[in-house]
C-alpha atoms as one frame of an Amber mdcrd trajectory, in Angstrom:
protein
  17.313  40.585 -40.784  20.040  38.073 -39.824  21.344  35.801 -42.597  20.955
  32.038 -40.937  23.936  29.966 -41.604  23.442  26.118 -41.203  26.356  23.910
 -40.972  27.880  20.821 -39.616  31.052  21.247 -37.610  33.395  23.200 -38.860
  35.910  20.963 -40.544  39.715  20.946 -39.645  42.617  21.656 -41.367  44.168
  18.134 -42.219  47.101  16.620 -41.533  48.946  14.636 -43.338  51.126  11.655
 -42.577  55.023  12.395 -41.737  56.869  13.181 -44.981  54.325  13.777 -46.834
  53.934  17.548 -47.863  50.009  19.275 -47.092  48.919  19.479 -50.849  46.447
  21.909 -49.641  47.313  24.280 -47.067  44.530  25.832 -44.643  44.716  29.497
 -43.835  44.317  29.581 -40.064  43.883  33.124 -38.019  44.330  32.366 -33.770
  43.080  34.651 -31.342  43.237  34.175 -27.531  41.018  35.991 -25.355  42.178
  39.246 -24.363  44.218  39.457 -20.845  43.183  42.823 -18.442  45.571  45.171
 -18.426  45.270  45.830 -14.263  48.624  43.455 -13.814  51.122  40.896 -15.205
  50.761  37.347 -17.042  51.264  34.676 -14.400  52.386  30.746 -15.085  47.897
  30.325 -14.652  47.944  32.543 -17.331  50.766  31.171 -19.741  49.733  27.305
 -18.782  46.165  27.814 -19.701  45.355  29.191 -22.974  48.258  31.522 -24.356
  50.563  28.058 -24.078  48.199  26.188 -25.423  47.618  28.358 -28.818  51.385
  28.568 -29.212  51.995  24.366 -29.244  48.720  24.230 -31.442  49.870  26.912
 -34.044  53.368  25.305 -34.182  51.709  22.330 -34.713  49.840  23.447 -37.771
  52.612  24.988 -38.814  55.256  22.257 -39.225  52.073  20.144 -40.869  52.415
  23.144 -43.750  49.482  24.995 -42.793  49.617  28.763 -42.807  48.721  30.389
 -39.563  48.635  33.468 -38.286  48.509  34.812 -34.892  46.886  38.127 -32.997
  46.418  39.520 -29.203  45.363  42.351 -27.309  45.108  43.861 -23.877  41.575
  45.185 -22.246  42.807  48.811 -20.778  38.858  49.608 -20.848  37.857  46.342
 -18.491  36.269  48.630 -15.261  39.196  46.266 -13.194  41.638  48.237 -14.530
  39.874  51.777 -13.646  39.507  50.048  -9.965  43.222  49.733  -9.530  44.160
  53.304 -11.537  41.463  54.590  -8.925  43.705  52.959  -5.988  46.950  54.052
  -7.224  46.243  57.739  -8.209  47.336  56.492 -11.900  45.993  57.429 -15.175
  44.297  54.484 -16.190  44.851  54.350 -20.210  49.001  54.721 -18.716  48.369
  52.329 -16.041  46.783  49.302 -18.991  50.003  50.292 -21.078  52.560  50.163
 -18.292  50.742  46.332 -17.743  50.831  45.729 -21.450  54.275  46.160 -22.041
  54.558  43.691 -19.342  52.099  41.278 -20.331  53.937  41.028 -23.839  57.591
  40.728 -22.148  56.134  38.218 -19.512  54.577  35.678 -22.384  57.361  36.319
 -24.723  59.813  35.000 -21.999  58.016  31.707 -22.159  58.310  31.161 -25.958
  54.512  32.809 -26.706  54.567  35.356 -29.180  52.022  36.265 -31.568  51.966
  38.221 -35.177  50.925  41.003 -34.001  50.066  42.181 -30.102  48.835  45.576
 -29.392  46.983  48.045 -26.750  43.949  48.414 -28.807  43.427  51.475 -26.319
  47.026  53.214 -26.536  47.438  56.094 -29.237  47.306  55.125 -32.554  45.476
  52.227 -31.655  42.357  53.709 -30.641  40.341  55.488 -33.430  40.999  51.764
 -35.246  39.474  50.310 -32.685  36.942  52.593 -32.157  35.853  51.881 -35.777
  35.618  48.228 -35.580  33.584  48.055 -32.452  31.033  50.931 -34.013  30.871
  48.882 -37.221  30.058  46.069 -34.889  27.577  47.986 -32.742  25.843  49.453
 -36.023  25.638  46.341 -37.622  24.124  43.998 -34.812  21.545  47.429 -34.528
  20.696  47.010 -38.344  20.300  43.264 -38.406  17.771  43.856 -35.017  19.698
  42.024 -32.568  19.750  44.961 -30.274  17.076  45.248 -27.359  16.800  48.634
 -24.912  15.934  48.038 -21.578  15.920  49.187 -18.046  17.920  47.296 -15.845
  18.138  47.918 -11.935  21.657  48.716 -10.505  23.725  49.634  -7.744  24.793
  53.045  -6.935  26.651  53.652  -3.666  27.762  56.689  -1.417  31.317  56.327
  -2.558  31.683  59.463  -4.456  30.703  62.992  -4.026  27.348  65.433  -5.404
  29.775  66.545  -7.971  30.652  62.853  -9.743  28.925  62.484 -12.567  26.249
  59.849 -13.018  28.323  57.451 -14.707  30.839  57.043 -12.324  28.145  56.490
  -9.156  27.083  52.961 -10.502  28.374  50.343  -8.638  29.316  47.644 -11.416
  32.510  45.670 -12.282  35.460  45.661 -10.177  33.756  47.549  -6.941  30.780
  45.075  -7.131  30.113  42.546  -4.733  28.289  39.105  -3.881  26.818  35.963
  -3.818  26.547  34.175  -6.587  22.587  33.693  -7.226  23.725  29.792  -8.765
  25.764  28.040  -6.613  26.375  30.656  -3.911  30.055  31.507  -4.205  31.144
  34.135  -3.636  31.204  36.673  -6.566  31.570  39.832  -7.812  31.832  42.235
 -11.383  29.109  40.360 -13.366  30.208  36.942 -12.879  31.369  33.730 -11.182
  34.718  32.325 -10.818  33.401  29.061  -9.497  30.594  28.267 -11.393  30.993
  30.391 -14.818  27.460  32.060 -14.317  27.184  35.561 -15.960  24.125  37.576
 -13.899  22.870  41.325 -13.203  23.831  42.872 -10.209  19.772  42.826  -9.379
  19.890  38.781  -9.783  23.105  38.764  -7.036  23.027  37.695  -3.657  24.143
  39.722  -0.748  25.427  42.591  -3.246  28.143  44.911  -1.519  29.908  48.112
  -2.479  34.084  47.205  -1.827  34.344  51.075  -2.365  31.519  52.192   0.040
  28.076  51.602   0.931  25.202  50.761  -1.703  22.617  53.194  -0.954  19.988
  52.766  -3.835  18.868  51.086  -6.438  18.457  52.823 -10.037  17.128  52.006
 -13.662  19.380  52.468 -16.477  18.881  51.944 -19.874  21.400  49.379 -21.978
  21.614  47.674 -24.634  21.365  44.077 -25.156  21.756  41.421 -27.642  18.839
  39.135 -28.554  19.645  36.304 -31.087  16.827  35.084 -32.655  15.575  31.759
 -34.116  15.651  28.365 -31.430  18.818  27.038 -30.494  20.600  28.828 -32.548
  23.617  29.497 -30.408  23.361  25.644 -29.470  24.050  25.040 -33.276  26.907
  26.962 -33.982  28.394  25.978 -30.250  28.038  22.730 -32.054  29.942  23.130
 -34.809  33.115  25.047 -32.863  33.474  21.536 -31.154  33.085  23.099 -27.710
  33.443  20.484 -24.765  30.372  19.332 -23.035  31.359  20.234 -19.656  31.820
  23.946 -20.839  28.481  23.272 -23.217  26.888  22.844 -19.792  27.682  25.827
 -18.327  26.286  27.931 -21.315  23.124  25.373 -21.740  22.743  26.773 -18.237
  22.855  30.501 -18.366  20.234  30.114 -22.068  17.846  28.197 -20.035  17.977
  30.760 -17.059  18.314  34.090 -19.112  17.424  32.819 -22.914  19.687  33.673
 -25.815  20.242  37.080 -24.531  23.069  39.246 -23.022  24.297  42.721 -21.804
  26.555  44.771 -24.415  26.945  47.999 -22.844  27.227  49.537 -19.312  26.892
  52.730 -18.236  30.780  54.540 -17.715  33.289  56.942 -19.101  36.079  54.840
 -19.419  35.553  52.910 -22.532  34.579  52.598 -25.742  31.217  54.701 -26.132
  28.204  53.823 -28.528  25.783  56.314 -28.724  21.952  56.115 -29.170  19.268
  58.211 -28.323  17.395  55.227 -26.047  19.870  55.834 -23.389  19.435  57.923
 -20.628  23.363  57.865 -19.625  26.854  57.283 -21.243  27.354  54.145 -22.281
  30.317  52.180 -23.091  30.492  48.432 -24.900  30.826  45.979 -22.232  34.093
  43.529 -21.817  32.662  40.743 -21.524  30.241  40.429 -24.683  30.466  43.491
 -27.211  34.056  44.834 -26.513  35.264  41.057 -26.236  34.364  40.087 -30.017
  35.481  43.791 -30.682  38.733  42.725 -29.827  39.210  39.906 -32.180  37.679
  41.872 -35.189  40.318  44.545 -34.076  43.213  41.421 -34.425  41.510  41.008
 -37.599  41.551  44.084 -39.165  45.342  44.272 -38.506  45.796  41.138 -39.697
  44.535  42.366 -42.729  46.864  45.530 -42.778  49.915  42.884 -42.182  48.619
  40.566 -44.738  47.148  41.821 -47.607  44.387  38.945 -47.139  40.903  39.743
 -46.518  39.710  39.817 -42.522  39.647  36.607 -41.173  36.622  37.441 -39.126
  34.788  38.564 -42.324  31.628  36.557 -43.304  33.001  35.571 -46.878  36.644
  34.832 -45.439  37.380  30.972 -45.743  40.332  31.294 -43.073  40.015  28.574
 -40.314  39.003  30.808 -36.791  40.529  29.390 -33.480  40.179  30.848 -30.338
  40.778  30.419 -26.957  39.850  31.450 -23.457  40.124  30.459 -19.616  36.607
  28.253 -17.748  35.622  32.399 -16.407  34.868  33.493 -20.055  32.678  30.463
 -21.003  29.501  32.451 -20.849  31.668  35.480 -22.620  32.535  33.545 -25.371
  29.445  31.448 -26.207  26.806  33.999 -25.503  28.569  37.632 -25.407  31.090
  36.687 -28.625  29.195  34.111 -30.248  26.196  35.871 -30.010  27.396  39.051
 -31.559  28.428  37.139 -34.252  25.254  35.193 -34.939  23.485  38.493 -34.371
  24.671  40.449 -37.625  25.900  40.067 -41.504  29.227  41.387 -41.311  31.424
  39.497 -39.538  31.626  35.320 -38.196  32.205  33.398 -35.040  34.663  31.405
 -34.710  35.347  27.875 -36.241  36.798  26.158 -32.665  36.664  27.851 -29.180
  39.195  25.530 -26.361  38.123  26.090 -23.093  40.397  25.214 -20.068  39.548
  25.082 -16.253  42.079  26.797 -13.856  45.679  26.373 -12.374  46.186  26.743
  -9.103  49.646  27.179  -7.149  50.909  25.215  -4.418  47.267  24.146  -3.676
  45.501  27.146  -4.120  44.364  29.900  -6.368  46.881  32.203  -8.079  46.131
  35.194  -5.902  48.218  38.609  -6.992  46.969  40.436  -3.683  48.144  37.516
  -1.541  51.366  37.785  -2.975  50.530  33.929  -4.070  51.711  33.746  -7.749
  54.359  33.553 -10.235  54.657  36.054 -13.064  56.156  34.615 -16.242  58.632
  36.745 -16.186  60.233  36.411 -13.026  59.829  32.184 -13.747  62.390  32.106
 -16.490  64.871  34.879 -14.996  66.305  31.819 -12.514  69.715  31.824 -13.473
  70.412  29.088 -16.210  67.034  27.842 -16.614  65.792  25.785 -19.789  62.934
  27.451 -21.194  62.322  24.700 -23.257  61.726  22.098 -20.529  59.919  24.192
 -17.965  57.133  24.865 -20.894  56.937  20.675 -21.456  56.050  20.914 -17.221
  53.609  23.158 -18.177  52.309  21.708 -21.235  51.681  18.208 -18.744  49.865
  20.468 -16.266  47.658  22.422 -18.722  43.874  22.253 -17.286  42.070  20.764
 -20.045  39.544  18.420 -18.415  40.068  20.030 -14.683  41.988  21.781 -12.363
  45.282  20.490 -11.639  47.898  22.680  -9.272  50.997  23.449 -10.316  53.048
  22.180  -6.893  56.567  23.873  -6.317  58.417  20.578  -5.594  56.501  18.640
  -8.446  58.038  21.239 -11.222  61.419  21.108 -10.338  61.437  16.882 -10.067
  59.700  16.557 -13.399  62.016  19.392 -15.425  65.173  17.399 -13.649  63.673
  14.518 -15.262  62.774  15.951 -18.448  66.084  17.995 -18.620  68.620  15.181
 -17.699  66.861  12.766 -20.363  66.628  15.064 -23.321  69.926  16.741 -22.895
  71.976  13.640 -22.596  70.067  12.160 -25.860  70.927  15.326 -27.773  74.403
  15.694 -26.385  74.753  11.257 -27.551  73.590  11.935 -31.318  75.209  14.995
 -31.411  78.511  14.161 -30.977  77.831  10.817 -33.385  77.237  13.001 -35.976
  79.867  15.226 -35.386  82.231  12.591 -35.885  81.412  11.925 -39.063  83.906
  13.263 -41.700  83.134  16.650 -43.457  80.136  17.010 -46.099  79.525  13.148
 -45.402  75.706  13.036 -45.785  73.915  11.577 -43.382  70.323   9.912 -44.306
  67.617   8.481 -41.908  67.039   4.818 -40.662  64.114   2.976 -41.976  63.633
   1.508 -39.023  63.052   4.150 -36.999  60.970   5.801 -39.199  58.242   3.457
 -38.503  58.575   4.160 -35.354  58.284   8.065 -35.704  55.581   7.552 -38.044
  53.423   6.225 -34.991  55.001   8.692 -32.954  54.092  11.374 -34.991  50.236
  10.386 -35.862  49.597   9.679 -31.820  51.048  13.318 -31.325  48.524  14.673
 -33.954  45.509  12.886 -32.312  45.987  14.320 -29.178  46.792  18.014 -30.745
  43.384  17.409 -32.637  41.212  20.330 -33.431  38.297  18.579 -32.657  39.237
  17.008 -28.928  42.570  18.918 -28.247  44.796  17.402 -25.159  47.901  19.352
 -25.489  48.931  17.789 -22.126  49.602  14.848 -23.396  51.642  16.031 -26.418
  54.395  15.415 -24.107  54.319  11.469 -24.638  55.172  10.897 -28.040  58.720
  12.678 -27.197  58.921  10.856 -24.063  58.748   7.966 -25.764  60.944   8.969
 -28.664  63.820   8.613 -26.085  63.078   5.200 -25.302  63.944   4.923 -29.392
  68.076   5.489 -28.619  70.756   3.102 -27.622  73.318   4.909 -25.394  76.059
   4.918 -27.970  73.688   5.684 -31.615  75.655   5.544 -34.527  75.446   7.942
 -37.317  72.911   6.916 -39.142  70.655   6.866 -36.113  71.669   9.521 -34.376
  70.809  11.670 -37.439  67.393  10.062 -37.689  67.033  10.824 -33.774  67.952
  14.004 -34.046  65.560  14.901 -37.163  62.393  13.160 -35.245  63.255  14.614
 -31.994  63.356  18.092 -33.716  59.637  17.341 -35.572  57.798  15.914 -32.184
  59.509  18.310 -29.934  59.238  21.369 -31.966  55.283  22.834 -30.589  56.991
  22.174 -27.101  60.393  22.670 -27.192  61.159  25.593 -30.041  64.580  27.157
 -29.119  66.567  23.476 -29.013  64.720  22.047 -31.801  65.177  24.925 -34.207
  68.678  24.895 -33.607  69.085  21.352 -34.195  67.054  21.626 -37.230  69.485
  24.626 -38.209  72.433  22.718 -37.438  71.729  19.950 -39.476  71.624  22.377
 -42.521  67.781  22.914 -43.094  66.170  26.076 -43.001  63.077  27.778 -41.545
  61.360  25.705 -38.788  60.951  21.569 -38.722  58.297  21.074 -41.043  56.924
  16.990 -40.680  56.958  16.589 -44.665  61.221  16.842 -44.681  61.527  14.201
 -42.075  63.701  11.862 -44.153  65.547  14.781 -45.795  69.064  13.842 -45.648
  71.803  16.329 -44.918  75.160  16.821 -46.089  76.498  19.519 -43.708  76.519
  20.907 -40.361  75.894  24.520 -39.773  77.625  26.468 -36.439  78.234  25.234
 -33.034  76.825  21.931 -32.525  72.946  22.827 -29.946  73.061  21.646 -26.439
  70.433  22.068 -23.948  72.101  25.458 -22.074  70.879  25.529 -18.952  71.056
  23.454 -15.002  68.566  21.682 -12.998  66.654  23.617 -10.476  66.005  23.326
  -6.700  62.988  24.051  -4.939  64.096  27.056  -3.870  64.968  28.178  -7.144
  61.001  28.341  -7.179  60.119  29.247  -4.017  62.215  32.518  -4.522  59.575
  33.451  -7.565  57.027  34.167  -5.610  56.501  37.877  -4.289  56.514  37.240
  -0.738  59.580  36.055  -0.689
C-alpha cells in the first residue's frame, strides 16, 4: 500500500533582500537528467539544462542557501550498445571513454557538479545496482508493479546462435512513425512531439539493423500508480510549465497513469522475477532514470554525512532538470516511481526546456552539424565568462531559439567590450587609492542594485524560472557608471557587478570579489561590506573578441 501524500506546491527556498543575511538557510540537492554516454556534451546540451542548474545553484548560493550538486552518465541506455555494436567497442569502455568527455566538455564551460560519476564503471556498479533493486523491490511491495505481455519487434539481424535478448528490436535500432503527430521516430519516443509509445502503437516500424520479421510477446514490468490524478497533483506542486503539463496530460489520457520499467536485454541493470519469460533489464527512460538520481543521492549522502535527499523523511529542497524529449520520462517514468512506493520522493521542481538548434537546424552529431563544449572554449583567448551570458540569453525556456554562428560572436563582442572596459574603469579607480585606504559603498547606488538585484531574483524564481533573462539586470548595471567613477563608486560597481554577475559570469567575478579582500564566493548579504585592502593582481577580462570564423572552425566538418 502506497502512503498518499497531499500537498500544495512545494514551497521555495526564500530569498532575502540584498544585504540582508538568509536567517534560515534551505538545504537544496540538484540533479540534472542523466546525459547518454554514446558521445560528447554539445553547446544544445550545455545551453539547455546543465547551464541552467549551474546559474540557478549559484544563485541560491550567494542568497546563503546550501546546495549541493550530483550527475551521472547512462552507459546502459541501448544507444550506447548501438554505437559499441558499430564500432567493435566494448560498450561499458565505450560509455566511460564518453564520460570522461562529457565531464571535461561541461567543466570547460564553468558546469561542474559535487560529485559526477559512471554509475556503470567499476566501483560504481554494485552501488548502483543496490539502489535501483531497492527501488525495484520497493515499488513491487507497495503494488505498483503490473506483468504483462507486450508485442515487439524482432528482426533477422542476428544469427540462430544470439540469444533471445539480443533479437528484439527496441531502442536505438527501432524505427518509425510517430502514432501522434506522425514524425518521424524511433527508440520509444518522439523528438517532436514528446510522446512515449510501444513499438506495437508505432507507425511504419523499421529495423535500421535489418529486417523486422515477426512480432513476439514478452513479458515486462510496468508501473501502475494508483488513486485519480494523482500524478496531476504532485506535477502540480513541482511547478511544472503548462506547455510541458500538456504533453504529459496527453500521454495519461492516451495510456493512463501507467508506464514501461523494464525491457528485455543483457546490457543493463537486471531485476529478476519469476513472471518473466526473458532477461530483463530496468528501462532508461522510467526505472533506471529515477535510479539515477537516488544513485546521486546515496553519494551525496557518503559526501555529506546528511541523510539522502531523495529519502521520504529528508526535508532537503529536490530540483531537477531535463531537456522537452524527457517530459514524459520525468513526469510519468520518474515521478511515477516515486509516487509508486514508501521509500524514496519525487522531486520538489522539475524545469523543462525545449531545444537549441544550430545555424537553423538541429544539432546533428552524424551530420557533422554541432559544437562540442569542448572544442567551443579551446578558440584561442576566448572569455568563458561572456560566451556562457550568450548562452544564458539563448537558453530555450519557452521555445526553440537557434543558436546562429554570426549572432554569437556580435553579441559576446558586445557583451565583452562593455563589461571589460567597466571593470578595467573601476579597477584602476580603486587602484589609485593609497594603501589600506578603505573603500565603502555609495548609497546611491545601492538603491539602484537593490532593484537590480530583486528583478534578477524574480526572473531566477523557482516557481517561473527565466534564466535568459538573468542577463538584464547586469546589462543594466553598466548603464549605472560614468566613464571616469571615482573611488567610492567604482568600489560599489565593482561589489554589485560581482553579486549580479556571479551565476553568469563566475571566473571574473570571483576574482574581483577576491581582489577586493573578501573570501569564498559573492554572497548578496556582504554587498555593502567595505574593504580595506586589495589582494594580487588587479582581474581583467583575459581574453579577445571573436570572428565568425573563430566559430565556424568548431564545427567537425570543417
Amino acid at each position: 500500500m502506497v502512503e498518499v501524500i497531499c500537498a500544495d506546491m512545494s514551497k521555495s527556498p526564500t530569498i532575502p533582500p540584498i544585504n540582508v543575511a538568509t536567517t534560515h538557510p534551505a538545504d537544496v540537492y540538484m540533479s540534472p537528467v542523466n546525459l547518454t554516454a554514446n558521445g560528447r556534451a554539445h553547446l544544445g546540451h550545455a545551453a539547455g539544462p546543465f547551464l541552467r542548474m549551474d546559474i540557478v545553484q549559484k544563485h541560491l548560493k550567494r542568497a546563503g542557501h546550501h546546495v549541493r550538486s550530483g550527475l551521472t552518465t547512462d552507459g546502459f541506455e541501448n544507444h550506447v550498445l548501438v554505437r559499441a555494436v558499430r564500432e567493435n567497442i566494448d560498450p561499458s569502455d565505450l560509455a566511460h571513454g564518453f564520460h570522461t568527455r562529457i565531464v571535461e566538455d561541461l567543466a570547460s564551460v564553468g558546469i561542474v557538479f559535487d560529485h559526477f560519476d559512471d554509475p556503470a564503471y567499476g566501483r560504481n556498479l554494485q552501488r548502483f545496482s543496490n539502489v535501483s533493486n531497492a527501488l525495484m523491490d520497493a515499488l513491487f511491495a507497495a503494488g505498483s508493479l503490473h506483468f504483462r505481455a507486450a508485442r515487439l519487434p524482432v528482426d533477422d539481424a542476428g544469427s540462430a546462435a544470439m540469444q533471445p535478448e539480443e533479437r528484439f528490436c527496441i531502442g536505438g535500432w527501432f524505427g518509425a512513425t510517430c502514432p501522434v503527430c506522425e514524425a518521424s521516430a524511433g527508440s520509444f519516443f518522439c523528438e517532436q512531439c514528446g510522446y512515449h509509445f510501444e513499438p506495437e502503437e508505432a507507425l511504419n516500424p523499421v529495423s535500421r539493423r535489418g529486417r523486422i520479421v515477426e512480432w513476439t510477446d514478452n513479458i515486462s514490468a510496468f508501473l501502475s500508480i494508483s488513486g485519480n490524478d494523482r500524478l496531476f497533483l504532485a506535477w502540480d506542486e513541482a511547478a511544472v510549465e503548462s506547455s510541458f503539463l500538456d504533453i504529459g496530460k496527453r500521454y495519461v489520457a492516451r495510456k493512463g497513469q501507467q508506464m514501461r520499467l523494464t525491457v528485455p536485454g543483457l546490457h543493463g541493470l537486471a531485476w529478476d522475477s519469476g513472471r518473466f519469460d526473458s532477461q530483463q533489464i530496468l528501462f532508461s527512460y522510467s526505472s533506471l532514470l529515477y535510479a539515477h538520481s537516488l544513485y546521486c543521492g546515496h553519494k551525496d549522502t557518503e559526501d555529506s554525512g546528511k541523510l539522502n535527499p531523495f529519502a521520504r523523511d529528508s526535508d532537503t529542497f529536490l530540483i531537477g532538470a531535463t531537456g522537452i524529449d524527457n517530459t514524459i520520462p520525468m513526469l510519468v517514468g520518474v515521478t511515477g516511481c516515486a509516487l509508486g512506493q514508501n521509500s524514496f520522493r519525487p522531486f520538489d521542481r522539475i524545469f523543462f526546456n525545449h531545444f537549441l538548434r544550430l545555424n537553423g537546424s538541429k544539432f546533428s552529431t552524424s551530420r557533422s552539424h554541432v559544437i562540442w563544449a569542448g572544442e567551443i572554449t579551446r578558440i584561442p583567448n576566448i572569455s568563458i565568462d561572456v560566451l556562457r551570458v550568450y548562452l544564458s540569453e539563448i537558453c530555450p525556456e519557452e521555445t526553440e531559439t537557434d543558436l546562429v554562428s554570426e549572432r554569437l560572436v556580435d553579441r559576446y563582442n558586445v557583451v565583452f567590450d562593455r563589461i571589460s572596459a567597466a571593470i578595467d574603469r573601476c579597477t584602476d579607480s580603486v587602484s589609485a587609492m593609497p594603501a589600506l585606504t578603505g573603500c565603502h559603498v555609495d548609497d546611491a547606488m545601492m538603491i539602484a542594485l537593490d532593484r537590480l538585484y530583486e528583478g534578477q531574483c524574480a526572473v531566477l524564481s523557482l516557481d517561473h524560472l527565466r534564466v535568459s533573462q538573468a542577463s538584464r539586470a547586469v546589462i543594466e548595471w553598466l548603464d549605472c557608471l560614468d566613464d571616469k567613477p571615482d573611488h567610492q563608486t567604482a568600489y560599489t560597481w565593482l561589489m554589485g557587478f560581482s553579486i549580479l554577475a556571479w551565476p553568469l559570469m563566475p571566473k571574473i567575478t570571483e576574482a574581483l570579489w577576491h581582489w577586493l579582500g573578501h573570501s569564498g564566493h559573492p554572497v548578496a548579504a556582504c554587498a555593502s561590506t567595505p574593504s580595506s585592502q586589495r589582494i594580487g593582481t588587479v582581474p581583467k577580462i583575459y581574453g579577445r573578441r571573436l570572428a565568425a570564423a573563430d566559430i565556424d572552425r568548431c564545427l567537425p566538418g570543417k
